[in-house]
LUMMARZA-998396 format. One record per atom (N, C-alpha, C): residue number from 1; residue in one letter; atom name; y, z, x. Coordinates in steps of 0.1 Angstrom, whole numbers, padded with zeros to 4 digits. Example, Ala and Ser with C-alpha at 12.3 -4.5 7.8 and 13.67 -1.06 7.14 Angstrom:
<pts>
1, A, N, -0057, 0078, 0132
1, A, CA, -0045, 0078, 0123
1, A, C, -0033, 0078, 0132
2, S, N, -0022, 0071, 0128
2, S, CA, -0011, 0071, 0137
2, S, C, 0000, 0079, 0129
</pts>
This chain:
<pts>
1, X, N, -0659, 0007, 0706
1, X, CA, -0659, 0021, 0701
1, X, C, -0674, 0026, 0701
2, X, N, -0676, 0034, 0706
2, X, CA, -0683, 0041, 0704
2, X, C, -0696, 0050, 0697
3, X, N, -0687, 0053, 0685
3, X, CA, -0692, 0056, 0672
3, X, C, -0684, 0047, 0662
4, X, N, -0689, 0041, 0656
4, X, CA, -0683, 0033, 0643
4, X, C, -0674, 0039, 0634
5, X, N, -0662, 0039, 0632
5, X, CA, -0653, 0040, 0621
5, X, C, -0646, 0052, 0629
6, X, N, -0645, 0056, 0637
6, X, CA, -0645, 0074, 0641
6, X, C, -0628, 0072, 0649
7, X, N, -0618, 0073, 0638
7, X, CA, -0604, 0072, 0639
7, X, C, -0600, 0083, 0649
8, X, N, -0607, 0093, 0645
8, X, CA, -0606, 0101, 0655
8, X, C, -0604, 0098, 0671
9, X, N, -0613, 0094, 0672
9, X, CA, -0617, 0092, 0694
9, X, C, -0608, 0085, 0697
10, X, N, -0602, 0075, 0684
10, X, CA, -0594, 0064, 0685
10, X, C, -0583, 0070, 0691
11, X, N, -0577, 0078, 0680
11, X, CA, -0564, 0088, 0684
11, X, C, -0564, 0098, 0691
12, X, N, -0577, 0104, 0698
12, X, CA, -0576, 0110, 0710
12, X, C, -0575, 0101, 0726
13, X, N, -0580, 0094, 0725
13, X, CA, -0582, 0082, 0734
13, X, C, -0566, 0079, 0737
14, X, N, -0557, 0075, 0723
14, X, CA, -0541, 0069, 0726
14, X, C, -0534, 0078, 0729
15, X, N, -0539, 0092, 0723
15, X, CA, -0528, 0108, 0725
15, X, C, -0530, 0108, 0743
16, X, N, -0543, 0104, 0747
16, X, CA, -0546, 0106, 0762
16, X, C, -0539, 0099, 0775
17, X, N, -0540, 0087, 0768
17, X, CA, -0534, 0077, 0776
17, X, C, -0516, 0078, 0777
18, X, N, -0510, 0078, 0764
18, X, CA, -0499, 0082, 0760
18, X, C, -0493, 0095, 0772
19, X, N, -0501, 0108, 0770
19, X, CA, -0499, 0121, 0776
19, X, C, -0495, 0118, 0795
20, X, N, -0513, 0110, 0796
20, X, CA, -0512, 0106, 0809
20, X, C, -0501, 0099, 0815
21, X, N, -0496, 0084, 0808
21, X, CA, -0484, 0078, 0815
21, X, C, -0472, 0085, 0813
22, X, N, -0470, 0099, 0805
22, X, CA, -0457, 0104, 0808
22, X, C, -0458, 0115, 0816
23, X, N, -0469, 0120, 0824
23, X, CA, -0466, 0127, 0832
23, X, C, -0464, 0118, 0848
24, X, N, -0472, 0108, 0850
24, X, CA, -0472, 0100, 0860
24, X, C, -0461, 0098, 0857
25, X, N, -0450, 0091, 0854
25, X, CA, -0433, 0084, 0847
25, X, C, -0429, 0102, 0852
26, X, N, -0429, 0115, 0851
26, X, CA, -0423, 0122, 0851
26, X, C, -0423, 0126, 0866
27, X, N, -0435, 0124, 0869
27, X, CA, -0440, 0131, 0886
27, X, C, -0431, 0117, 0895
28, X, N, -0429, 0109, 0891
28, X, CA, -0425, 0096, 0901
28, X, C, -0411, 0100, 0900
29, X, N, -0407, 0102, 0887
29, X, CA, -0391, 0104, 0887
29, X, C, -0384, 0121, 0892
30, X, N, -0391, 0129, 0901
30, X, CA, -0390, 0140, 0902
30, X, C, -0392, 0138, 0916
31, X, N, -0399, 0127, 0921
31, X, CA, -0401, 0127, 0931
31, X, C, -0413, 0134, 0940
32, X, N, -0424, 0133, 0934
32, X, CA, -0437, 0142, 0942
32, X, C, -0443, 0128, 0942
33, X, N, -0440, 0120, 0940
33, X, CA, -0452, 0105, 0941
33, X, C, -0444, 0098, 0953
34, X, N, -0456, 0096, 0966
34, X, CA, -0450, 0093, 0978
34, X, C, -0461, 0078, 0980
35, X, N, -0457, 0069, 0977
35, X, CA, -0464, 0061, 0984
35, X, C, -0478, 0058, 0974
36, X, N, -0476, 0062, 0964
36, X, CA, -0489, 0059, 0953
36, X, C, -0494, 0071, 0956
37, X, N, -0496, 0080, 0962
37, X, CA, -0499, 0095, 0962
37, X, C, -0493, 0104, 0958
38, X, N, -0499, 0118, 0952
38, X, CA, -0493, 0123, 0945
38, X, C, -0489, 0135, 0957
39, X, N, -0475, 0143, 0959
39, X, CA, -0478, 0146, 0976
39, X, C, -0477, 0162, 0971
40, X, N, -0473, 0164, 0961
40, X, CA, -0464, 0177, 0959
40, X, C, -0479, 0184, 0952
41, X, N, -0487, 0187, 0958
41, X, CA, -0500, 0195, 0957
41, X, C, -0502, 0207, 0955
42, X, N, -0505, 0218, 0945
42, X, CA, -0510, 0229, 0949
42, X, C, -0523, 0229, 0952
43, X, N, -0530, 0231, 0965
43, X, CA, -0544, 0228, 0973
43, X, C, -0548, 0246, 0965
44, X, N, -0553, 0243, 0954
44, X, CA, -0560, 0257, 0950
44, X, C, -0574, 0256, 0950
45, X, N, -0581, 0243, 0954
45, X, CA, -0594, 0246, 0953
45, X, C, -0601, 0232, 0967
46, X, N, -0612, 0234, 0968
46, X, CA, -0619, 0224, 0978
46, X, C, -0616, 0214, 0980
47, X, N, -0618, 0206, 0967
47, X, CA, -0615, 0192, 0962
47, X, C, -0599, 0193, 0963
48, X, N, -0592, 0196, 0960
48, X, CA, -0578, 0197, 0966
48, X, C, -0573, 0196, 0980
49, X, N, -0582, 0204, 0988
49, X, CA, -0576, 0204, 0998
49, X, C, -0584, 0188, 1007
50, X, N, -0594, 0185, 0998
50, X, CA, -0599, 0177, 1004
50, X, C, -0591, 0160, 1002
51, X, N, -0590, 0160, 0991
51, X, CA, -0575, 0148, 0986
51, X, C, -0567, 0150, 0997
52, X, N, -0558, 0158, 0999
52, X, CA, -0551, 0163, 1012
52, X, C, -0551, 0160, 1021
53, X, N, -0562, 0158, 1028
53, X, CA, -0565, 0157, 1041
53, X, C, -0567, 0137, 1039
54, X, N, -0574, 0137, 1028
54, X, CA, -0576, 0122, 1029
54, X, C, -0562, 0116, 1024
55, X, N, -0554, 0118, 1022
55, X, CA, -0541, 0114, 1022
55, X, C, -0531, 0116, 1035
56, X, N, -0534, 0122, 1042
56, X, CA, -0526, 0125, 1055
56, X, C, -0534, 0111, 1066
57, X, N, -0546, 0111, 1062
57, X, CA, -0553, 0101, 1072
57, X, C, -0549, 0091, 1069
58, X, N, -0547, 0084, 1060
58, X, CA, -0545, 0072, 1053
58, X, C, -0527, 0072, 1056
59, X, N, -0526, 0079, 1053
59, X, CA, -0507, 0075, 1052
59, X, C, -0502, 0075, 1069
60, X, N, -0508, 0082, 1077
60, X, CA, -0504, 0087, 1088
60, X, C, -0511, 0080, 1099
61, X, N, -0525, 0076, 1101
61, X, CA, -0534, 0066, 1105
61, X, C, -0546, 0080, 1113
62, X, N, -0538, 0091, 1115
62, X, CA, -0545, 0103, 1119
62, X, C, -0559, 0105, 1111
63, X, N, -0568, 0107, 1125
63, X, CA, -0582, 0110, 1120
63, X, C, -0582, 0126, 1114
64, X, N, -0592, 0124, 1106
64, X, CA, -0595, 0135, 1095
64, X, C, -0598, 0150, 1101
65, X, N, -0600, 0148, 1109
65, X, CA, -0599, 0162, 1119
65, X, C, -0582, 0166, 1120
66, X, N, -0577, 0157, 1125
66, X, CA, -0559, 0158, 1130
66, X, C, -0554, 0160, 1120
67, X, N, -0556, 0157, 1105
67, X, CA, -0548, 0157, 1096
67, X, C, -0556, 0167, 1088
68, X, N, -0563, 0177, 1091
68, X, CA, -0571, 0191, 1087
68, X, C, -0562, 0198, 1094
69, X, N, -0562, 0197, 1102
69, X, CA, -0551, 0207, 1115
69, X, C, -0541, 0206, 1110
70, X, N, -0535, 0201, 1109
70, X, CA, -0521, 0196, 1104
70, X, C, -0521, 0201, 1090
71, X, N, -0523, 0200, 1085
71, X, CA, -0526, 0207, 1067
71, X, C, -0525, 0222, 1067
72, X, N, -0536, 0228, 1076
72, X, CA, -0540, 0241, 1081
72, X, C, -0525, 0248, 1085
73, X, N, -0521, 0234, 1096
73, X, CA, -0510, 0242, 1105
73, X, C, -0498, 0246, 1100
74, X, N, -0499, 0238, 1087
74, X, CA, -0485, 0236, 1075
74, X, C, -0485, 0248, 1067
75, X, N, -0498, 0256, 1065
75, X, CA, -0497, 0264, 1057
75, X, C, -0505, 0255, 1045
76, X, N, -0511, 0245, 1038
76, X, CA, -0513, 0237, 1030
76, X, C, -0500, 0230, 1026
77, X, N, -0490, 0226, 1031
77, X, CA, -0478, 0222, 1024
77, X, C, -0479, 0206, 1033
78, X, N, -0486, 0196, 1022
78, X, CA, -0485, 0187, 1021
78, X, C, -0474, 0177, 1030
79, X, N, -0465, 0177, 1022
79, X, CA, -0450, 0170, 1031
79, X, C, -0446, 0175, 1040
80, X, N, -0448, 0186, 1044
80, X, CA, -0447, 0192, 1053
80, X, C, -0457, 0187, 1070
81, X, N, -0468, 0188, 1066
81, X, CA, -0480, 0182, 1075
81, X, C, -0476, 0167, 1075
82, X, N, -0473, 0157, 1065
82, X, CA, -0476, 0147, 1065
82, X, C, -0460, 0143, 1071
83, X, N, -0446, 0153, 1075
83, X, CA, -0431, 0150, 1077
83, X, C, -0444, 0153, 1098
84, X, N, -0447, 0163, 1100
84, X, CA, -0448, 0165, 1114
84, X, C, -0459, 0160, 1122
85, X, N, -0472, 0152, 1111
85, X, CA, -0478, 0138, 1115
85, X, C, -0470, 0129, 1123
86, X, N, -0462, 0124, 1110
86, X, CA, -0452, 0110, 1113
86, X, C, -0439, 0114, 1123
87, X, N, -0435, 0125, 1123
87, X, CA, -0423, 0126, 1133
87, X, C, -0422, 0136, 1143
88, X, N, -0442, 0140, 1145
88, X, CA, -0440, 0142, 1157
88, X, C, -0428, 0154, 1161
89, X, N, -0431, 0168, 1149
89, X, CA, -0421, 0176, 1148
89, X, C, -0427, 0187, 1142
90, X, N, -0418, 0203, 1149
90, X, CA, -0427, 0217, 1141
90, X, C, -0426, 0208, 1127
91, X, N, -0433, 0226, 1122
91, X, CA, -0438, 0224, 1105
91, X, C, -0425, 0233, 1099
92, X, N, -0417, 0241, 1108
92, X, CA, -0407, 0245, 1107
92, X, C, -0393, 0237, 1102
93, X, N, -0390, 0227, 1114
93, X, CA, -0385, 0218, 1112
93, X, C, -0387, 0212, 1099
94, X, N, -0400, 0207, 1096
94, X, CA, -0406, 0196, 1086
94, X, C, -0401, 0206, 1076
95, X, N, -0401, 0215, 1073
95, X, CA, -0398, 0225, 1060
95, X, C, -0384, 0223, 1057
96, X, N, -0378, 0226, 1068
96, X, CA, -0359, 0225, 1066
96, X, C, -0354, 0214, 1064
97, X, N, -0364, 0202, 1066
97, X, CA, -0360, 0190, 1061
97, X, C, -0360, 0188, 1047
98, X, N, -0370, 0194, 1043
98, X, CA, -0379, 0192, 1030
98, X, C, -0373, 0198, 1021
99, X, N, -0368, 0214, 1025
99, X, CA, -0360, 0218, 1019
99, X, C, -0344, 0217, 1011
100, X, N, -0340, 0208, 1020
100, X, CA, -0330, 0204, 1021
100, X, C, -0325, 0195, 1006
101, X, N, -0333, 0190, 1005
101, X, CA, -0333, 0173, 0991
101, X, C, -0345, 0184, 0984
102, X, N, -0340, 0180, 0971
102, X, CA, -0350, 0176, 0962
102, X, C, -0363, 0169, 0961
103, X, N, -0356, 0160, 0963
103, X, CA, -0369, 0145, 0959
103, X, C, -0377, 0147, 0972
104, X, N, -0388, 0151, 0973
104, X, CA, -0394, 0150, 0983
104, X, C, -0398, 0138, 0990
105, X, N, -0402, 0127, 0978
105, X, CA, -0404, 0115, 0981
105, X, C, -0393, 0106, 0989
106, X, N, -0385, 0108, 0987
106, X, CA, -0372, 0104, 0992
106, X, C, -0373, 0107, 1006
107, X, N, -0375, 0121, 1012
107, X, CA, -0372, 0123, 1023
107, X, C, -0385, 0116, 1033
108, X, N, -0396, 0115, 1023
108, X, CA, -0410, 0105, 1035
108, X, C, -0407, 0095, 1035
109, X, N, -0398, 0086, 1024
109, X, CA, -0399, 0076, 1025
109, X, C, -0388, 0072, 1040
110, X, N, -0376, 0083, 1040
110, X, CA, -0370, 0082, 1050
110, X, C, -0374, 0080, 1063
111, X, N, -0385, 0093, 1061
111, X, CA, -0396, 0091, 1078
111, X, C, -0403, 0079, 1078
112, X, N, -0410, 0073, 1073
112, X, CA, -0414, 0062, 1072
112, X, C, -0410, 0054, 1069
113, X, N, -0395, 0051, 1071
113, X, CA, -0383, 0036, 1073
113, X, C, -0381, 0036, 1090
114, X, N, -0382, 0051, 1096
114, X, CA, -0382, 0047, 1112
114, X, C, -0395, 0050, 1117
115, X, N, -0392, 0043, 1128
115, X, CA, -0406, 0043, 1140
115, X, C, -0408, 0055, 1140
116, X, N, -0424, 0052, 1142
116, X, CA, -0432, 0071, 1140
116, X, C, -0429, 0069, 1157
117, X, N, -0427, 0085, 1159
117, X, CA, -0426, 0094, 1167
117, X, C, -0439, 0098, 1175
118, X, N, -0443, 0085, 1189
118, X, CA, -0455, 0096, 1198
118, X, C, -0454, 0110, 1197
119, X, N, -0469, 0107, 1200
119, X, CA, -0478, 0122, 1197
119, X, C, -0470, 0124, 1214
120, X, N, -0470, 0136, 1215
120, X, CA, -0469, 0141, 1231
120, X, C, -0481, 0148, 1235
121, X, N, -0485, 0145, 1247
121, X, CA, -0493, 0150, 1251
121, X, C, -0493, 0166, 1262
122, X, N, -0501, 0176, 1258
122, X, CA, -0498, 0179, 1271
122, X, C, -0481, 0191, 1272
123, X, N, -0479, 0199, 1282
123, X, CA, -0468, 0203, 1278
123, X, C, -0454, 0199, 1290
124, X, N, -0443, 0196, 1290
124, X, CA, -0433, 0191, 1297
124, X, C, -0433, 0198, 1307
125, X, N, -0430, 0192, 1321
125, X, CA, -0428, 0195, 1330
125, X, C, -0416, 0210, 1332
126, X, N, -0413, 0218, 1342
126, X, CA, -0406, 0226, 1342
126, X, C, -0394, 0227, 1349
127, X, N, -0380, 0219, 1348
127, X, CA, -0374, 0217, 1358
127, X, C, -0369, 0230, 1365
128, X, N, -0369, 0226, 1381
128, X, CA, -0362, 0234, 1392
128, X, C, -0348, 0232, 1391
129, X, N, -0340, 0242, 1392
129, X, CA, -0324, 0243, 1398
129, X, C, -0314, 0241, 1385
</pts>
């Protein structure tokens, strides 16, 4: 302790810790906690969007450039960038998925139970006839 006798800091210290494990317990059970990440983000400031990006690289293996684009391309919508990383799919798409369920967590975890989806390169040939 800090200051000697100071019941106070004590009981701010346990009100803190207390506050903190029930919102983590509430965010896991709601489903925004993807993988020890928190996914369901409002990117309202620098540092936000920068967590962001460093979570799309990490979860997705995508360099920090590709998963800026991808963030950008989503609109900032996290699961969104991080559904069309892994499955190689619009952000449109990734939205109607997303939309669809609740638990967001649920639905990454689904993309990331199957094989990610190559990147494609390049745009498809044009068939004749």
């Amino acid at each position: 302790e800090v200051i000697a006798g100071s019941t106070r800091m004590k009981a701010g210290t346990a009100q803190k810790l207390v506050l903190n494990m029930l919102s983590t317990a509430s965010m896991v059970r709601w489903g925004r906690v993807f993988s020890n990440w928190m996914v369901n983000l409002r990117l309202t400031n620098r540092k936000l969007r920068q967590r962001a990006v460093a979570i799309l690289a990490k979860a997705t293996g995508a360099s920090r450039t590709r998963a800026a684009g991808a963030l950008t391309g989503a609109g900032g919508d996290l699961p969104a960038a991080l559904m069309t990383l892994r499955k190689n799919i619009s952000v449109s798409r990734a939205k109607r998925l997303l939309a669809g369920r609740p638990d967001t967590a649920a639905v990454l975890r689904e993309a990331w139970s199957e094989p990610a989806q190559p990147r494609r390169r390049g745009r498809r040939p044009v068939r004749a006839g």
